[in-house]
C-alpha positions in Angstrom: -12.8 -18.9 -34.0 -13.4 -15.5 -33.5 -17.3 -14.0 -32.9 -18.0 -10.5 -34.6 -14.1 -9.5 -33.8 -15.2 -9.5 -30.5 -13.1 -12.2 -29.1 -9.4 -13.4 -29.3 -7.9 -16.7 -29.1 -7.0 -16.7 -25.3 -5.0 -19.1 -23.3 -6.5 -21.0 -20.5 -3.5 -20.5 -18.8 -3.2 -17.0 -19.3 -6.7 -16.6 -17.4 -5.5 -15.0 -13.9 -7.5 -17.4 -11.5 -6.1 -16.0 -8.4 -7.3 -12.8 -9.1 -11.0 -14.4 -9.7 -10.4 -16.3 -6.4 -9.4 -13.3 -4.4 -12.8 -11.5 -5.7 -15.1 -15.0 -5.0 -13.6 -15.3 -1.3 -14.2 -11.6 -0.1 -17.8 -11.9 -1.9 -18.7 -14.9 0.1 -17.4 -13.6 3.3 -19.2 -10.1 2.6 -22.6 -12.5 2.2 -22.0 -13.8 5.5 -21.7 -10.4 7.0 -24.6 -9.3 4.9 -27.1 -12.1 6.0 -26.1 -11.2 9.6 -26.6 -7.6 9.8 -29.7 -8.5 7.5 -30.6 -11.9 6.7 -33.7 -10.6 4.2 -31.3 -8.9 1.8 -28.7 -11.9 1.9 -30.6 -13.9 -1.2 -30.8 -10.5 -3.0 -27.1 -10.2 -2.8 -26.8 -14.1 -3.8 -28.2 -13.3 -7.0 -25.9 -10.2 -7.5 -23.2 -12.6 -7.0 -24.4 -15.1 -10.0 -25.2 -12.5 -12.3 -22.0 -10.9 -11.7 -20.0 -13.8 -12.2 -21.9 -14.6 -15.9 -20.9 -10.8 -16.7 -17.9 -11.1 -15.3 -16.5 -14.2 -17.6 -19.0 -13.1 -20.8 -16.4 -9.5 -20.3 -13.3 -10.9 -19.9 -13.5 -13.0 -23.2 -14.7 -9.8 -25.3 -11.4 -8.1 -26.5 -11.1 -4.9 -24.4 -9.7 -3.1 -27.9 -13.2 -3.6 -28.8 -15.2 -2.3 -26.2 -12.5 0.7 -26.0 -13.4 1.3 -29.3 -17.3 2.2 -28.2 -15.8 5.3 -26.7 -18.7 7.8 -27.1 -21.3 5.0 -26.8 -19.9 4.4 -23.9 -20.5 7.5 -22.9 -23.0 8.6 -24.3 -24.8 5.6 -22.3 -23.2 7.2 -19.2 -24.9 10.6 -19.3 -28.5 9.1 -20.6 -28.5 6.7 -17.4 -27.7 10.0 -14.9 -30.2 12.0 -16.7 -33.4 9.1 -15.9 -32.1 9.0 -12.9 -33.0 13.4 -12.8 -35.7 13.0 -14.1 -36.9 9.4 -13.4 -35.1 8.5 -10.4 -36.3 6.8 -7.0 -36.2 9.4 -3.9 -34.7 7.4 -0.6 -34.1 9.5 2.3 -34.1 12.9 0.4 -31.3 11.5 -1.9 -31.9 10.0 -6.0 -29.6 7.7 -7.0 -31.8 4.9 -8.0 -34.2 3.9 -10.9 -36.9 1.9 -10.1 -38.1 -1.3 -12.1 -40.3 -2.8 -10.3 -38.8 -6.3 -9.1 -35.4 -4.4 -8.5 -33.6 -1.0 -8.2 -30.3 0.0 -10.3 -28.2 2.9 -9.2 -26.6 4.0 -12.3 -23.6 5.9 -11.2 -22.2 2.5 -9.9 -22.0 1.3 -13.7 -20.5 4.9 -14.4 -17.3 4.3 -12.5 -16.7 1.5 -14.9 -17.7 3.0 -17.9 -16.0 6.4 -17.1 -12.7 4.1 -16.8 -13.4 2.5 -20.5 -14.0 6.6 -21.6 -11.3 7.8 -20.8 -8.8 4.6 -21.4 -9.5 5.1 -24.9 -9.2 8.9 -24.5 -5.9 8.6 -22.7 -4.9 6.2 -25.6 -5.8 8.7 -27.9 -4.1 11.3 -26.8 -1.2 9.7 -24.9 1.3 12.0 -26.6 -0.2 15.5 -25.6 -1.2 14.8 -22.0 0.6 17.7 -21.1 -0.7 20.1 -23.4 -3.6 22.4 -21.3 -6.1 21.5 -24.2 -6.1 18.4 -23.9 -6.5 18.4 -20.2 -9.2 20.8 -20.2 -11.0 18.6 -22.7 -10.6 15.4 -20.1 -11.7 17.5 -17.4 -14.7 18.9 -19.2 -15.5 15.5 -19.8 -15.3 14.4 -16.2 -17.4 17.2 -15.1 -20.5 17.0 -17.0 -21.5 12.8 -15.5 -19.7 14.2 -12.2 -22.1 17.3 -12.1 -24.7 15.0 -12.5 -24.3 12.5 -9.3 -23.3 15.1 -7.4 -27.0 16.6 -7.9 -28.7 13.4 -6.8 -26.4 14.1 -4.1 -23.8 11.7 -4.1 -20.5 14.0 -3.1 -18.7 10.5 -2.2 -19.1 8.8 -5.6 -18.0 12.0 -7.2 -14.9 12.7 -5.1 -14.1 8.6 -5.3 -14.7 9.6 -10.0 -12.3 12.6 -9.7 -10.2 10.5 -7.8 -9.9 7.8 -10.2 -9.4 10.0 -13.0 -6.5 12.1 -11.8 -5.1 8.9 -11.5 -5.4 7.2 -14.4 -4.2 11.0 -16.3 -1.0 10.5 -13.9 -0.4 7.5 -15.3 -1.3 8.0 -19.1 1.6 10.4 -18.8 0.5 13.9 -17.0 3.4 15.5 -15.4 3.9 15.6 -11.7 4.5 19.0 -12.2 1.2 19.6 -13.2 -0.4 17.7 -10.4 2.2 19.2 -7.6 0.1 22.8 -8.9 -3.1 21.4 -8.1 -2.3 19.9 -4.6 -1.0 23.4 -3.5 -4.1 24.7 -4.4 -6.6 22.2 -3.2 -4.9 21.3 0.2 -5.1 25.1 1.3 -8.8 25.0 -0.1 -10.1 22.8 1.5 -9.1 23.9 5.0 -10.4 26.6 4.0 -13.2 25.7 3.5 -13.6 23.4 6.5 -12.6 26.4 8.5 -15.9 28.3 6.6 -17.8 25.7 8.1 -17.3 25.6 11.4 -16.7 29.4 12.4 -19.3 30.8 9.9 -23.0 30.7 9.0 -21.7 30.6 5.0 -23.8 27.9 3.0 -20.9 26.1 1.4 -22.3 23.1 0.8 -25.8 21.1 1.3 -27.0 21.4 4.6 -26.4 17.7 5.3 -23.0 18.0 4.0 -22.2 20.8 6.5 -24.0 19.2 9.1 -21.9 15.9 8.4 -18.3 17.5 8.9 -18.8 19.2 12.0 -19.9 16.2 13.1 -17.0 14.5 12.4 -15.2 17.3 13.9 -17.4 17.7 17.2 -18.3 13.9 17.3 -19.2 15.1 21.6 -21.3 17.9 20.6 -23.7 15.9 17.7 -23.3 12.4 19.6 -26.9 12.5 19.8 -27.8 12.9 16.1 -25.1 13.0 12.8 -22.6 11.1 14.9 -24.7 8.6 16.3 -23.7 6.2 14.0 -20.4 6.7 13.5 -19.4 6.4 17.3 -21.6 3.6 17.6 -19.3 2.1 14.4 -16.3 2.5 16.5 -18.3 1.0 19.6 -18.7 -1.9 17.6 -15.2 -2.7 16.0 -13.5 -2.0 19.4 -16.1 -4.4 21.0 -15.0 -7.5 18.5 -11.8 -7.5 20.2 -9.4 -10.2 18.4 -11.7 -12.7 16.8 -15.1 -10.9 17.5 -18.4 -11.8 18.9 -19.0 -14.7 15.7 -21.6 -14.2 13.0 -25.7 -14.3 13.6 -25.0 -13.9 17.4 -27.3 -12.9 19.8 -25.6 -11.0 22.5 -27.3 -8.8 23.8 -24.2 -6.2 24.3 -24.1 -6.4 20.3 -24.2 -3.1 18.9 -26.0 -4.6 15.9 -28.5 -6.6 17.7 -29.4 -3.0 19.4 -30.2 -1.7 15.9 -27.6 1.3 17.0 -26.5 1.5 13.4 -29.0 2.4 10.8 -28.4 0.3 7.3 -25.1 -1.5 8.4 -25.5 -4.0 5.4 -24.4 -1.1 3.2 -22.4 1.6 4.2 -21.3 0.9 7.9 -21.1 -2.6 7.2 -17.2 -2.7 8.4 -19.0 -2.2 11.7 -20.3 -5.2 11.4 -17.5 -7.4 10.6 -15.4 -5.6 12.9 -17.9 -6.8 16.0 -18.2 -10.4 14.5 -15.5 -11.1 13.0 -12.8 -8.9 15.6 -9.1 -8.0 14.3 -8.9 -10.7 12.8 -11.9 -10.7 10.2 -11.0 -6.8 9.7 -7.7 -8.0 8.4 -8.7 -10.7 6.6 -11.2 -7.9 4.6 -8.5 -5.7 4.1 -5.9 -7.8 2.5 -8.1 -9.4 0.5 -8.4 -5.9 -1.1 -5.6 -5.2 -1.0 -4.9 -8.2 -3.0 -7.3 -7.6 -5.6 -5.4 -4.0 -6.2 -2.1 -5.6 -6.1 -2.9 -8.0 -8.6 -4.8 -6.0 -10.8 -2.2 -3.1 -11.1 0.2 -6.4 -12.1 -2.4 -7.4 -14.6 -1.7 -3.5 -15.8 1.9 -3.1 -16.1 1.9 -6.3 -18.4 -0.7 -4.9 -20.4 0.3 -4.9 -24.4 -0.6 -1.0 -24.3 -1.9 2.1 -22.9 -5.6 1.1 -22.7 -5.2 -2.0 -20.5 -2.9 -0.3 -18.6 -5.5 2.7 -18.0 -8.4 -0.2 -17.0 -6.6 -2.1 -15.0 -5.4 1.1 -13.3 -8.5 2.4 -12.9 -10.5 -0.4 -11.8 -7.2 -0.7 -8.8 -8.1 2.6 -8.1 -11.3 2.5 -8.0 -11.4 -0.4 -5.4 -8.4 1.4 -3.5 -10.0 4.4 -3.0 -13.5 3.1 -2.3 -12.2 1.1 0.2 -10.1 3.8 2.0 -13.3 5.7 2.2 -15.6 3.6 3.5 -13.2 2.3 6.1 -12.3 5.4 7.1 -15.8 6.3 7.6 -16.4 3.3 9.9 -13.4 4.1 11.9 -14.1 7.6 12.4 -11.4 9.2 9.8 -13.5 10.7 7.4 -16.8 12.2 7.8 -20.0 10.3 7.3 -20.6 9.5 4.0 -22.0 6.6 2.0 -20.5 4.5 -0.2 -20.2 0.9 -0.4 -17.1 -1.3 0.6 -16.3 -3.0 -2.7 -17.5 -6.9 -2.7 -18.4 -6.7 0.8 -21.3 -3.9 0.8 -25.2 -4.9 0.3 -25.8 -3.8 -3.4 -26.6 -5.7 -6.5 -25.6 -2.7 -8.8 -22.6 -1.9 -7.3 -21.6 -5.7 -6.8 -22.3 -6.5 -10.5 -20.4 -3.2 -11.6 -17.3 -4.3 -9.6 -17.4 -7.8 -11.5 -17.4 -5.8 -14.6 -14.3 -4.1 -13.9 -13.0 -7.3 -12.7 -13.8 -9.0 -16.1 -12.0 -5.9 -17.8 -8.8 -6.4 -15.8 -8.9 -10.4 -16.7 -9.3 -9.8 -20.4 -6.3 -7.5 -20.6 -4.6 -10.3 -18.6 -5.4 -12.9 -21.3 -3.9 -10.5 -24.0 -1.0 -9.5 -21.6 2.9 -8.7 -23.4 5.4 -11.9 -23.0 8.6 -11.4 -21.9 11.9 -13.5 -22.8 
C-alpha cells in the first residue's frame, strides 16, 4: 500500500544489504578512532550514527522519482540554509560554516552536497538530450555557482572544489561530451600552475591569506615546519610511526604523536593520522577499501538504475565519497595542501555523518527500483 505516492512496493530482497553493511563497519571503526583521539565527542558521534541510520531507511523507502520531483524546493532549501549561515552563522576559528542551536551545531553545506546531487539529477534528467548545447551548460553552471559562491565565502574552498567536482561528474555522465571537458582541462591545468607559480614568486593577493599561506606550506613544508605545516608533518610522523599494525587504540605511549597533542582536532580532519598510528598499515587499508567498497557498489547500484536520475544519485553520492576521501587522505599524507574536510564515515561530525546516510539511503532506494535483466 502505497503512502502519499511516496513509496513503492519494494522487495526485501532487492534491499542491497552489503552496501548498508559496508557503511555500518567503517562507521563503527571510525567511532573507535573518534573516542581515542577524543573520547568526549565519541557519544556525540553515537548519536549521529542512530539518527542517521532512522534517515537512512525512512529515505531509502521514499521513491527517489518523488523526491527528484522537489527540484526547486530542493534547492531553494539549499540556498536559504547558506544564506543563515551569512548571516546567522557560528564563527570558529575565523571561519562560518555552522548554525548554532543551542544543544547542537549543523553545518549546512554538508546537507548541500546531497541535495545539490538530487538538483541537478533531476536537471540532468530534464535535459538529458541537450547536454551538449552551451545553454544548457551555462544554465547548470550558473546553478552550481550561486550555493558554491556561497560556501566558498564562509570559507570553505575544499567543500566547494569537492561540489564542482561532483558536478562535472555527474554532467560527464548525463551525457556531456569529452570533447567539451578535454577544453576545460587544457585550460584549468595551465591555470592553476599558474597560479601556484603567482604564489610563491609574487606578493599578488590571489587568494585568502590562509589559503596562500597554506600552499606554500605544502610546498616549503622545511621553511613553515614551525607553523602551517606543523600539523601536516606531524600527520605523516604519526602514520609512519604505526608501522604494520600500529600502536592499538586508547594507548598511552608516550612516543604517541596523539597523546602529545601534536595535531590540533585530529577527530575531524587529520583523523587518518590517527588511525594510521593505531591502527598501522593494516587499519589504513582496512579504511580505504571499505570506501572503496562503498563507491564500487554504489556506482553498481547506478548502472542498474531504471533511468537517468538514479543513475545521476548514485553517481554522485560515489563521487562524492570518492573524492572526499582522496582529499582528506591526501592531506594526511602530505599530497595536497592543508585543508579541512572530513573523511566520509570516519570523520567526527554529526552533520556531515547524517548527510552521508542520506546519500546512502538515496543510492539503496534506486537499488530497490533497479532494471531486471533476463
Amino acid at each position: 500500500m502505497k503512502i502519499l505516492n511516496i513509496t513503492k512496493s519494494y522487495r526485501l530482497k532487492d534491499f542491497k544489504f552489503s552496501l548498508l553493511i559496508f557503511v555500518l563497519a567503517l562507521t563503527s571503526l571510525g567511532i573507535m578512532v573518534i573516542g581515542s583521539a577524543k573520547h568526549s565527542v565519541q557519544g556525540k558521534q553515537m548519536i549521529g550514527l542512530l539518527i542517521g541510520l532512522v534517515a537512512l531507511v525512512i529515505v531509502s523507502l521514499i521513491d527517489y522519482m518523488w523526491i527528484l520531483n522537489l527540484q526547486w524546493v530542493l534547492y531553494g532549501l539549499t540556498i536559504a540554509m547558506l544564506l543563515a549561515v551569512r548571516f546567522f552563522g557560528k564563527d570558529v576559528n575565523g571561519a562560518t560554516r555552522w548554525i548554532d542551536f543551542g544543544f547542537t551545531t549543523f553545518q549546512p553545506s554538508e546537507l548541500a552536497k546531497i541535495l545539490l546531487v538530487l538538483f541537478f539529477a533531476k536537471f540532468i534528467m530534464n535535459h538529458q538530450d541537450e547536454m551538449k548545447k552551451p545553454l544548457t551548460i551555462i544554465q547548470a553552471v550558473i546553478f552550481l555557482a550561486i550555493p558554491c559562491l556561497l560556501i566558498y565565502k564562509q570559507p570553505d574552498l575544499s567543500t566547494t572544489i569537492s561540489i564542482a567536482m561532483v558536478f562535472c561528474i555527474m554532467m560527464y555522465v548525463g551525457g556531456l561530451s569529452y570533447k567539451f571537458i578535454g577544453v576545460v582541462l587544457l585550460i584549468t591545468v595551465p591555470t592553476v600552475v599558474i597560479l601556484l607559480s603567482i604564489i610563491v614568486h609574487s606578493d599578488v593577493d590571489v587568494l585568502q591569506g590562509y589559503q596562500e599561506t597554506r600552499i606554500l606550506a605544502w610546498l616549503q613544508p622545511e621553511k613553515y615546519s614551525s607553523d602551517e605545516a606543523y600539523q601536516q608533518n606531524n600527520s605523516i610522523m604519526a602514520i609512519g610511526s604505526g608501522r604494520l599494525t600500529g600502536k592499538g587504540l586508547n594507548n598511552n605511549t608516550t612516543t604517541s604523536v596523539k597523546n602529545g597533542n601534536f595535531i590540533l582536532e585530529p577527530q575531524t580532519d587529520f583523523i587518518f593520522a590517527i588511525v594510521g598510528e593505531e591502527l598501522g598499515f593494516v587499519g589504513c587499508c582496512i579504511v580505504i577499501g571499505l570506501l572503496l567498497l562503498i563507491v564500487i557498489q554504489c556506482l553498481r547500484i547506478g548502472m542498474r538504475a531504471p533511468d537517468m536520475g538514479g543513475r545521476i544519485i548514485c553517481c554522485g553520492v560515489a563521487s562524492q565519497i570518492g573524492i572526499q576521501s582522496f582529499i582528506n587522505i591526501s592531506v594526511a599524507t602530505g599530497l595536497f595542501p592543508n585543508t579541512g574536510i572530513p573523511l566520509p564515515f570516519v570523520s567526527y561530525g554529526m552533520s556531515s555523518l547524517v548527510s552521508m546516510f542520506i546519500g546512502i539511503g538515496l543510492v539503496l532506494n534506486v537499488g530497490l527500483q533497479q532494471k531486471k535483466y533476463k
